[in-house]
C-alpha distance (Angstrom), angle and dihedral (degrees) to the residues before:
residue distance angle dihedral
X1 . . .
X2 3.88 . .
X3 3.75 83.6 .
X4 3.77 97.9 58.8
X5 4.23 116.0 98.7
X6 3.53 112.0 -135.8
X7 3.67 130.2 -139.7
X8 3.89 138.7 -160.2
X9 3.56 136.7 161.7
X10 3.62 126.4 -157.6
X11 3.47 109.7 -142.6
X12 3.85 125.1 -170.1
X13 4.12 127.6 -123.2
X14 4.03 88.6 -75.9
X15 3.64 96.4 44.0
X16 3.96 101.8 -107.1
X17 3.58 116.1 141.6
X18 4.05 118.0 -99.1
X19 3.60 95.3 173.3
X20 4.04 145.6 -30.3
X21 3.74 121.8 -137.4
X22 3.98 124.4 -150.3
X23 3.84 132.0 -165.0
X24 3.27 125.7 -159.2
X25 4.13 119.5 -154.4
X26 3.06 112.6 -76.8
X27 4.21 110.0 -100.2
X28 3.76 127.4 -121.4
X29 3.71 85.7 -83.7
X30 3.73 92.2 51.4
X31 3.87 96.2 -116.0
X32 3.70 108.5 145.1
X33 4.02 115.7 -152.8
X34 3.54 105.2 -136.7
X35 4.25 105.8 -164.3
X36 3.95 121.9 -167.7
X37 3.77 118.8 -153.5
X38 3.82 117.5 -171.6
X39 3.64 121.6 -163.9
X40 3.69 124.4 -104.5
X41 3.93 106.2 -30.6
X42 3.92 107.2 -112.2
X43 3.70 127.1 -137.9
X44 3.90 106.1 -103.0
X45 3.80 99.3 -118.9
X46 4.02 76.0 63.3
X47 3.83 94.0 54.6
X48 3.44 87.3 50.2
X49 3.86 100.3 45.7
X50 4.20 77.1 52.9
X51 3.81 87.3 68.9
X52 3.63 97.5 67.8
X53 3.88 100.1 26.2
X54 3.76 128.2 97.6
X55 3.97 112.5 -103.9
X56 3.78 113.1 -87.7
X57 4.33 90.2 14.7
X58 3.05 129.6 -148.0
X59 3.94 91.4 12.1
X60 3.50 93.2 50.6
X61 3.83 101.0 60.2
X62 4.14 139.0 70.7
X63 4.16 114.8 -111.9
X64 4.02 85.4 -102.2
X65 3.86 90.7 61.9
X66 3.87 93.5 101.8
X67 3.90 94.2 37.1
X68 4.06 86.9 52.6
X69 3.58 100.0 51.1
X70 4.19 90.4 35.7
X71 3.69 108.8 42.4
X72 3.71 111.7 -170.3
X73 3.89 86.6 -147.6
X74 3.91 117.4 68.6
């Protein structure tokens, strides 16, 4: 079993991928490498567009999102 990788994936509250961590077996030493890939690096007006979006957007909201959080009426 000390031989095996192991895998997990940290998903955010609408199931897209945030990152996926690998480790390695453990050396003769017993150091485990512990790797971290993220997925496809975004451009960082996207990051910060992620602040202030929903988890998972646009796929995680209703075709009234935009008209609920910008009334035309005020």
């Amino acid at each position: 079993m000390a031989d095996q990788r192991l895998e997990l994936t940290e998903t955010d509250s609408a199931g897209n991928a945030l990152a996926t961590y690998i480790a390695s077996p453990t050396d003769s030493k017993g150091v485990c490498r512990v790797d971290i890939i993220e997925p496809t690096t975004k451009r960082p007006w996207q990051r910060l567009l992620d602040v202030f979006l929903p988890a998972g957007y646009p796929h995680s909201v209703t075709d009234d999102y935009l008209e609920f959080v910008h009334p035309h009426h005020i």
